[in-house]
C-alpha positions as CSV (number, residue, x, y, z in Angstrom):
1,X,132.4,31.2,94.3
2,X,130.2,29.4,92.1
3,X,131.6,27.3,89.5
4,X,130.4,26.3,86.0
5,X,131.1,24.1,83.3
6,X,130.9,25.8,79.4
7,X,131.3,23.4,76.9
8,X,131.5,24.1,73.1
9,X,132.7,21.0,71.2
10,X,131.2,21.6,67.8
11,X,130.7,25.0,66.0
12,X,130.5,28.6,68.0
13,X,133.7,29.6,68.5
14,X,133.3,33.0,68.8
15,X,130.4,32.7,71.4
16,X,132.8,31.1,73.4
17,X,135.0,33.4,73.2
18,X,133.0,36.1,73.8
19,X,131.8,34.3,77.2
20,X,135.2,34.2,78.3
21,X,136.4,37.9,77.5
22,X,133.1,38.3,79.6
23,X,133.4,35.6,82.8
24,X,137.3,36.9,82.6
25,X,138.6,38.0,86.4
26,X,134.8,37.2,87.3
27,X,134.6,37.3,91.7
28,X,131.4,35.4,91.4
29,X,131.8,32.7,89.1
30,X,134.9,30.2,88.4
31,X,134.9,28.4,84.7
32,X,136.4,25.5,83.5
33,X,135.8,25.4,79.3
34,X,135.2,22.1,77.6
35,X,136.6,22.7,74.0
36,X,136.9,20.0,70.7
37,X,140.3,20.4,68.9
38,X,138.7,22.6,66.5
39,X,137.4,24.8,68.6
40,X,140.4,25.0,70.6
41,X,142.2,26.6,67.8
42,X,140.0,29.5,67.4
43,X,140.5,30.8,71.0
44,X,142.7,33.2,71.3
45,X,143.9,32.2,74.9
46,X,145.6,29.5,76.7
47,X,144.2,28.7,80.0
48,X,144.6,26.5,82.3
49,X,140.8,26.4,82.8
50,X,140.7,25.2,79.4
51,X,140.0,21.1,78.9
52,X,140.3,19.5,75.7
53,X,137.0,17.3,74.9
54,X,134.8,15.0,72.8
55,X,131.7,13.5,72.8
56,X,132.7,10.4,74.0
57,X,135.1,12.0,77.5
58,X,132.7,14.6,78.0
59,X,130.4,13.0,80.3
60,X,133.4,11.4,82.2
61,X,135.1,15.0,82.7
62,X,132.2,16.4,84.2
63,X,131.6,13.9,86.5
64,X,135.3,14.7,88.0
65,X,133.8,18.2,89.5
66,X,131.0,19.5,91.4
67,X,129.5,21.9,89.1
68,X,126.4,24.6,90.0
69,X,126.1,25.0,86.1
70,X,126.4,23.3,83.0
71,X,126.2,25.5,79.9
72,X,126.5,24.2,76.0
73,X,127.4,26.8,73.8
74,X,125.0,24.5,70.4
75,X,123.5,21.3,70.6
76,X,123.5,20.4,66.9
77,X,124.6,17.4,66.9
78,X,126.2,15.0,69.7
79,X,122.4,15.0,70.9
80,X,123.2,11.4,72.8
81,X,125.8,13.0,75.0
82,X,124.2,16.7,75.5
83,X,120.9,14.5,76.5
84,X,123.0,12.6,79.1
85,X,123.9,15.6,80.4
86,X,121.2,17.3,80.5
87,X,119.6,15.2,82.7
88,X,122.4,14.2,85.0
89,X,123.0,18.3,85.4
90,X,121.4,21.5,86.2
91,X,122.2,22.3,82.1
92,X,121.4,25.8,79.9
93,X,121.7,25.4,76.1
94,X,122.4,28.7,74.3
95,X,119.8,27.8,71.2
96,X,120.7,29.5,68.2
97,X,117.6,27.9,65.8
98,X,114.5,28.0,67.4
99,X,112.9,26.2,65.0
100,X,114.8,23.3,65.0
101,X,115.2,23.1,68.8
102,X,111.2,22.7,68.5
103,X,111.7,20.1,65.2
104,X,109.5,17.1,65.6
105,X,110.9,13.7,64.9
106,X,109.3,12.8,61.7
107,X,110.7,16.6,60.2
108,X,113.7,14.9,61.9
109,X,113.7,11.9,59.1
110,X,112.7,13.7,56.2
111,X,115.0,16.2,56.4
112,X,117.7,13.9,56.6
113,X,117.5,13.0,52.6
114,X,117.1,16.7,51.5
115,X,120.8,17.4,51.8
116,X,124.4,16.4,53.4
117,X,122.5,13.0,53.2
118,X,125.8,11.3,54.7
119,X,126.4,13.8,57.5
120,X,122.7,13.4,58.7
121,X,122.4,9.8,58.4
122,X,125.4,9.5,61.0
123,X,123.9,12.2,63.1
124,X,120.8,9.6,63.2
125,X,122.8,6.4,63.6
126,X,125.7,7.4,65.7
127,X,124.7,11.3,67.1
128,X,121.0,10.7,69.0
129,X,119.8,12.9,66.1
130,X,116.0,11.7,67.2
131,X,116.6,13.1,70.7
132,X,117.3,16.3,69.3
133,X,114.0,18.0,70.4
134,X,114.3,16.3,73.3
135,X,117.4,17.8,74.7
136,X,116.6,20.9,74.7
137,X,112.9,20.0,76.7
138,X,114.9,18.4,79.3
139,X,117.2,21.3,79.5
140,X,116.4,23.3,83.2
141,X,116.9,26.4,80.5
142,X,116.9,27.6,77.3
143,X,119.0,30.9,76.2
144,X,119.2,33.0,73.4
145,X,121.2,35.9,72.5
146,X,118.8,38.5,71.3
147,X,116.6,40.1,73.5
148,X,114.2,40.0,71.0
149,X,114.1,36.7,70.4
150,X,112.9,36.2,74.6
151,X,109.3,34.2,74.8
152,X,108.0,31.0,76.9
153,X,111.2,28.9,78.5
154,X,113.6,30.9,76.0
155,X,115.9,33.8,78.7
156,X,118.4,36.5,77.5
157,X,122.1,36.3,78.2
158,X,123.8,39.3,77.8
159,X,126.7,38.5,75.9
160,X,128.2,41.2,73.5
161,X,130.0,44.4,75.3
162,X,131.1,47.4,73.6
163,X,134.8,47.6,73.2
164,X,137.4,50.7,74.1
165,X,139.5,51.5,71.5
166,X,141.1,54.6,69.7
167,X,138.7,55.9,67.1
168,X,140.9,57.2,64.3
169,X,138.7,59.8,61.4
170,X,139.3,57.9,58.3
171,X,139.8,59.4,55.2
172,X,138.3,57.1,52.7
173,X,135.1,55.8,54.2
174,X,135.1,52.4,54.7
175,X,132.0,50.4,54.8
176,X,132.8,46.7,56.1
177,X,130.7,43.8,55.2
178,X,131.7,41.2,58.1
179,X,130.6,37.7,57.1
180,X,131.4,34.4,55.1
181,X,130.8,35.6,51.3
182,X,128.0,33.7,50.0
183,X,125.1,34.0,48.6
184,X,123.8,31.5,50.8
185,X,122.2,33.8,53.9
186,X,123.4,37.2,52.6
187,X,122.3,39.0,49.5
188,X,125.6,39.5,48.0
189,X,124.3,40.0,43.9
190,X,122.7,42.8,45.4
191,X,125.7,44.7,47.1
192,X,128.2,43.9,43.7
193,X,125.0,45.5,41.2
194,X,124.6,48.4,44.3
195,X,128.5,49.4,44.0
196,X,128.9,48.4,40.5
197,X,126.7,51.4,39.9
198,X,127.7,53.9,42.3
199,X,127.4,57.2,41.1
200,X,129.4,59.3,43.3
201,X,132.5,61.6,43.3
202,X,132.8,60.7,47.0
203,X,135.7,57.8,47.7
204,X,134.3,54.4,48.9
205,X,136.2,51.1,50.2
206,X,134.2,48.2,50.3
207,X,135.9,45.4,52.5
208,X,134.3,42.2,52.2
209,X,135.4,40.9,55.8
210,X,134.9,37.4,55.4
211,X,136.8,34.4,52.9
212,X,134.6,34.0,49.5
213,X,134.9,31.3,46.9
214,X,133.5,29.5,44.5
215,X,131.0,32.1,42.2
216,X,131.3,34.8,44.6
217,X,135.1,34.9,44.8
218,X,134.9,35.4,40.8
219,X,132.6,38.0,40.8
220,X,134.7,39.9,43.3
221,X,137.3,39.9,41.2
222,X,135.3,41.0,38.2
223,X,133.8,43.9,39.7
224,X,137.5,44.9,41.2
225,X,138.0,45.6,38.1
226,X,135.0,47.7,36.5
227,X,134.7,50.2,39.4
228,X,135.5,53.4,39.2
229,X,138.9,54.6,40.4
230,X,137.1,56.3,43.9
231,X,136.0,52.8,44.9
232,X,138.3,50.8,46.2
233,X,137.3,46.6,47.1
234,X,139.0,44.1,49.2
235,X,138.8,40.8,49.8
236,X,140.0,37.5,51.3
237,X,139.7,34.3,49.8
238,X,141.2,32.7,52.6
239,X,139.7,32.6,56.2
240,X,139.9,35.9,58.2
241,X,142.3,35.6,60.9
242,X,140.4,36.7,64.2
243,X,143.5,40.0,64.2
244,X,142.3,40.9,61.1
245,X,138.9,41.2,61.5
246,X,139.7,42.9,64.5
247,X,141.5,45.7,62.7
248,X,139.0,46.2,60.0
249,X,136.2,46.2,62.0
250,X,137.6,48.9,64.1
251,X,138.7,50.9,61.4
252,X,134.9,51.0,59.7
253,X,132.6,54.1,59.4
254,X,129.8,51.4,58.9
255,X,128.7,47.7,59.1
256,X,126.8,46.7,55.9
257,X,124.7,43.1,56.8
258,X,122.8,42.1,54.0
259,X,121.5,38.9,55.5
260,X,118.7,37.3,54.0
261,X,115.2,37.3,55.4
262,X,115.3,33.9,55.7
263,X,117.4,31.1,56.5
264,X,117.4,27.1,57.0
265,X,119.2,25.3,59.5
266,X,118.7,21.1,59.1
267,X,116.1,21.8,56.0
268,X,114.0,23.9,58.8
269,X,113.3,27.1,57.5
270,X,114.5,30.1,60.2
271,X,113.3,34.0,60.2
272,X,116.5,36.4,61.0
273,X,115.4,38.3,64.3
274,X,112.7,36.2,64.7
275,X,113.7,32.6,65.2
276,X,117.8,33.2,64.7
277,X,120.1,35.7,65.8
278,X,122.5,37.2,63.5
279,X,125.9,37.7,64.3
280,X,126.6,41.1,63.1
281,X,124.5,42.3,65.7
282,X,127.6,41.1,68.1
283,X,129.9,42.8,65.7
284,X,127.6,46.1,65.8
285,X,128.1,46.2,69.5
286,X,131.2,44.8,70.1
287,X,132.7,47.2,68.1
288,X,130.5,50.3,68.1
289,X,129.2,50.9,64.7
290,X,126.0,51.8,63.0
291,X,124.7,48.4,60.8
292,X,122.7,49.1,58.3
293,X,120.8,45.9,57.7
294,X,117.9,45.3,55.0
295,X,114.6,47.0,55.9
296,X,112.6,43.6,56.7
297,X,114.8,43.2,59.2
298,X,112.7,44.1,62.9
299,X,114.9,45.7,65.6
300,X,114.2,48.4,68.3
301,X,117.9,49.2,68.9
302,X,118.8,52.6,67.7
303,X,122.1,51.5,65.8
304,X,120.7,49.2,63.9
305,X,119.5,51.5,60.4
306,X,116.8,49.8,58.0
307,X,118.3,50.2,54.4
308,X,117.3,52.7,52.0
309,X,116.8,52.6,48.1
310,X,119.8,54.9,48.4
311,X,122.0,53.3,50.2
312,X,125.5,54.6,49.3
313,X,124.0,58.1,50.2
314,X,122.8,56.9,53.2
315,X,126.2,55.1,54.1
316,X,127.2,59.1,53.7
317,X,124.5,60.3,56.3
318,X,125.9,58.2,58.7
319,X,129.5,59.6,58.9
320,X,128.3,61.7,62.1
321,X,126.0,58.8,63.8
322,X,125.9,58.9,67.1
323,X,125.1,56.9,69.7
324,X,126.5,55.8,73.1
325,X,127.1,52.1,72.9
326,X,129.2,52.5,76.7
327,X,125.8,53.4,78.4
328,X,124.4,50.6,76.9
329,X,127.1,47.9,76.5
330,X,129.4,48.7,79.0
331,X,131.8,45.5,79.9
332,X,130.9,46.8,83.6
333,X,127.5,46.4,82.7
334,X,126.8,43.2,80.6
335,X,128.9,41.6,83.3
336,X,126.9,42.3,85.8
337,X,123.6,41.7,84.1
338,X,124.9,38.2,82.8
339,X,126.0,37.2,86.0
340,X,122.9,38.2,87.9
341,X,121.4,35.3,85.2
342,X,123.5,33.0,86.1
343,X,122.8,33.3,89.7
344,X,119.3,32.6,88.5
345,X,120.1,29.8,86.3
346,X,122.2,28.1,89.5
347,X,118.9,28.9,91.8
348,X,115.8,27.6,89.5
């Protein structure tokens, strides 16, 4: 049995957690997960496989096992240690911004006084932040969790499986918009002015599956209260628990994404489905359900529906969509196509 070392010590939960539903009673591979504090939190198990770690034990821990593997779940920041690593081990860095994993060092030093000025000048003083593109070049490989985002050094690992679950005919339909509320990578002005204006006689919930604040959290509540009486909103202005989002997201007739085009990541611009992956395309498959995402977005999988001018009439169209996400996304499946990668990541 092979063994491998996942570490995740700064931001992707959820990824994490998603490789371990995955590696779980594995006969090929054995994993021992390297997790901060904060991410430890967010994990929904309590393994014994499970290490508590930082930047500054990390390199220590490792050293204590023979690993075949090393993977790191994001390498923005800590770039001193995940360097270290990366050439002491046969490493794989899941890259979720391509363009900043290419970011040249100058970029590097401008960017730092465009924003979180303090945050970036410790990354650069204390983090290795000038080795950043550097890591991920020494890195044996690079991964990414799109297929589509696959070119040059960058491999797919299948990830996101499609979940059993009773399916239960709702009787208001129930369009769920998973994500943080803000206007800062989704359109949200555009989703409160589209339901503000619904004309139908059809009832409509809208559940805004993420926590909002700030401007957004006040506009939710104004337009809770100029809808019409067949639309019904919810919303959280706390964070989701992950049981929570799990209930809602089984219970929806659709996914509604309205990410933005484009994105920036360290001042470095970044194209949705082109340069970064977004998550509701895990939530579309892990949980079976038709995404309708905005029409510049470029996918060849079949569930995922370019908007429409009318989209509330088109959230109706959908009601009997059909497609078989267990043919596709299997847990049988994505298992055994991940692990055949990670017999190739072990042999390279």
């Amino acid at each position: 049995m092979k063994k491998i070392a996942y570490i995740e010590i700064d931001t992707h939960a959820e990824i994490a957690q998603d490789f371990m539903d995955l590696m779980q009673n594995s006969k090929s591979f054995s994993v021992d997960y390297y997790f901060s504090e904060k991410i430890k939190k967010q994990i929904r198990e309590d393994s014994q496989t499970i290490h508590i770690s930082d930047s500054s034990m990390l390199l220590d821990q490792l050293s204590e096992k023979n690993y075949d593997l090393v993977m790191i779940g994001t390498v923005h920041r800590y770039f001193n240690t995940f360097f270290a690593v990366s050439q002491k081990y046969n490493t794989s860095i899941i890259v979720h911004n391509l363009n900043f994993s290419k970011i040249s060092k100058f970029d590097l030093v401008k960017n730092i006084f465009k924003n979180d000025q303090i945050y970036r000048l410790k990354l650069l003083l204390k983090e290795g932040l000038l080795q950043a593109k550097k890591t991920y070049q020494k890195a044996n490989n690079l991964l990414v969790l799109d297929q589509e985002l696959v070119s040059g050094k960058l491999r797919f690992l299948p990830l996101f499986y499609a979940k059993n679950f009773d399916r239960k005919e709702n009787e208001i339909f129930t369009v769920v918009i998973p994500g943080g509320v803000s206007q800062k990578r989704r359109n949200y002005e555009k989703v409160f002015e589209t339901i503000q204006n619904v004309k139908t006689k059809e009832n409509f919930s809208f559940i805004f599956l993420g926590k909002a604040k700030g401007k957004e959290l006040k506009d939710l509540k104004s337009l809770h209260d100029k809808v019409s009486k067949n639309i019904q909103i919810q919303y959280f202005s706390e964070r989701v628990s992950s049981d929570i989002f799990d209930e809602w997201m089984r219970k929806a007739d659709v996914l509604w994404c309205p990410i933005k085009e484009k994105a920036e990541f360290f001042s470095k611009e970044e194209v949705y489905g082109k340069t970064k992956m977004t998550g509701n395309l895990g939530d579309a498959i892990q949980y079976g359900k038709p995404a309708v995402f905005p029409e510049n977005y470029s996918s060849e999988l079949g569930f995922i529906i370019p908007e429409e001018e009318n989209v509330i009439g088109q959230f109706l169209k959908l009601k009997n969509f059909s497609y078989d996400f267990q043919k596709d996304f299997s847990r049988e499946k994505i298992q055994k196509d991940a692990e055949l990668l990670l017999h190739q990541l072990i042999s390279i």
